[in-house]
VEXLOGU-393956 format. One line per field, with one value per residue: residue number from 0; residue in three letters; x, y, z of N, C-alpha, C in turn. Coordinates in steps of 0.02 Angstrom, whole numbers, plus 50000, padded with zeros to 5 digits. Atoms other than C-alpha are relative to their C-alpha. Last residue first. Example, Ala and Ser with C-alpha at 12.3 -4.5 7.8 and 13.67 -1.06 7.14 Angstrom:
2
resi	c(1/0)
resn	c(ser/ala)
n_u	c(49958/50045)
n_v	c(49941/49941)
n_w	c(49997/50000)
ca_u	c(50684/50615)
ca_v	c(49947/49775)
ca_w	c(50357/50390)
c_u	c(49961/50045)
c_v	c(50055/50060)
c_w	c(50037/50000)
END
This chain:
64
resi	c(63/62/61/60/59/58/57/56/55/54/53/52/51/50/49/48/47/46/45/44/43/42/41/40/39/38/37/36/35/34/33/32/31/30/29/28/27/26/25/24/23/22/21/20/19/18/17/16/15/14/13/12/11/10/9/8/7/6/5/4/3/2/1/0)
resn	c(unk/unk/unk/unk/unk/unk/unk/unk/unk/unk/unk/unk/unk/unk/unk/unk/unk/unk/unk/unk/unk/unk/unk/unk/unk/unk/unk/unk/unk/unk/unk/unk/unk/unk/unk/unk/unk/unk/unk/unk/unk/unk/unk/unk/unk/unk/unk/unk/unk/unk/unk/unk/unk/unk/unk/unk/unk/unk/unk/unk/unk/unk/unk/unk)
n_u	c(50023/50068/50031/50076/50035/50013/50063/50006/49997/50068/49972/50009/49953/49984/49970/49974/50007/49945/50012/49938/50022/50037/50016/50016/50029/50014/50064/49996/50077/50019/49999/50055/49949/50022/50012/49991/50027/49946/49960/50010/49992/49999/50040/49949/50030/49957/50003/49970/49925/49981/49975/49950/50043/49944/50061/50016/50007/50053/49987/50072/49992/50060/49989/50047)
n_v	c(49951/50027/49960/50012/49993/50034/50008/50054/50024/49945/49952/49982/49934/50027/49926/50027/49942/49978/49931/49970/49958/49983/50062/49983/50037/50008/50006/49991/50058/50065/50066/49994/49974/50054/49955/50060/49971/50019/49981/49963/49982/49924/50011/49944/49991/50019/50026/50050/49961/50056/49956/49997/50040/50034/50059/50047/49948/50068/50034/50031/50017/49996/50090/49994)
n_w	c(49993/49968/49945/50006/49949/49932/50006/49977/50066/50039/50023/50045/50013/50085/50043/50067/50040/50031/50007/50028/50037/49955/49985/49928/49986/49919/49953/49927/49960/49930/50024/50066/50057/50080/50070/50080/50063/50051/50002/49969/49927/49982/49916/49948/49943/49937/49984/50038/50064/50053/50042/50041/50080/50051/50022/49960/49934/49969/49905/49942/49912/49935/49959/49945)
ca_u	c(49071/49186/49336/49421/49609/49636/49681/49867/49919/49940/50011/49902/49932/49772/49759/49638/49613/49567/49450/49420/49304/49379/49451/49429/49500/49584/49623/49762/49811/49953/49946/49974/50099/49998/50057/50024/50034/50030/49954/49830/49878/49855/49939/50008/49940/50016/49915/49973/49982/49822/49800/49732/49629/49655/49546/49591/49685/49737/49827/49796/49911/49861/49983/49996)
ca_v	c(49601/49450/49468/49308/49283/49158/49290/49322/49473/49564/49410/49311/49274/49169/49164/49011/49009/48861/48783/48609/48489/48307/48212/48358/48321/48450/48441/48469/48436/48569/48667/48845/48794/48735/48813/48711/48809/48708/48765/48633/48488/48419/48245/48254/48129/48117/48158/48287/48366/48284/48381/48291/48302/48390/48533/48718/48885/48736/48869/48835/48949/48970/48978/49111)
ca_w	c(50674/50641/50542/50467/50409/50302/50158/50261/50178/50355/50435/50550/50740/50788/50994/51074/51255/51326/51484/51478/51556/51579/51423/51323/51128/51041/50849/50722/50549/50522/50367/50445/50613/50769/50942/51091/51272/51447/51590/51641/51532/51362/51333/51143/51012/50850/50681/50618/50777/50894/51080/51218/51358/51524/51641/51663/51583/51413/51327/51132/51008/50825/50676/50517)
c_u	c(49953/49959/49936/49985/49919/49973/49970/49924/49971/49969/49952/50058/50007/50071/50025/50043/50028/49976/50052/49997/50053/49967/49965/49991/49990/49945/50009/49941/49986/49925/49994/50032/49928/49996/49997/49996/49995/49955/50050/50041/49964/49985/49990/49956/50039/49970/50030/50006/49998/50036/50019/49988/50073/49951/50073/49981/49983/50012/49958/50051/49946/50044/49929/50005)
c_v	c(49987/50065/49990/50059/50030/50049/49930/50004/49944/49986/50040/50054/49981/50055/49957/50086/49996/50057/50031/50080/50043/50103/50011/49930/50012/49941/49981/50003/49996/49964/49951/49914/49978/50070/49939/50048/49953/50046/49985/50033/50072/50027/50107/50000/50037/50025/49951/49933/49971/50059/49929/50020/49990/49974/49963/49936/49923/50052/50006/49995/49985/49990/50040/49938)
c_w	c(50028/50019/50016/50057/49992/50046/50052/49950/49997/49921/49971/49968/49911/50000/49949/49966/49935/49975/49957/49996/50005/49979/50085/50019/50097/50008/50063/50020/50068/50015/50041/49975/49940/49966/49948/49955/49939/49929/49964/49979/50007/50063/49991/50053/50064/50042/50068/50012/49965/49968/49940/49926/49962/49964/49962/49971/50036/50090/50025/50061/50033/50042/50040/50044)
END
């Protein structure tokens, strides 16, 4: 399983395992299962977050 973050408006930055990545307007970031990762808004931010899960995956999470 991973996530994808694209940053629609605004910057900040993105942590991988600890490494710091500039997050822009129009940029994607996928983060790989296990990855240590966190966003940080350094003005206001607008993202979209997609999970892609396998079908076996127990991680994933329905919401009703």
């Amino acid at each position: 399983s991973s996530k994808h973050w694209m940053i629609l408006s605004g910057n900040g930055e993105i942590r991988l395992n600890g490494l710091p990545v500039a997050a822009q307007s129009g940029h994607i970031y996928t983060v790989l299962r296990g990855e240590k990762h966190g966003i940080r808004a350094f003005s206001e931010m607008q993202v979209i977050e997609v999970r892609t899960c396998e079908e076996d995956d127990d991680t994933f999470i329905y919401h009703s």
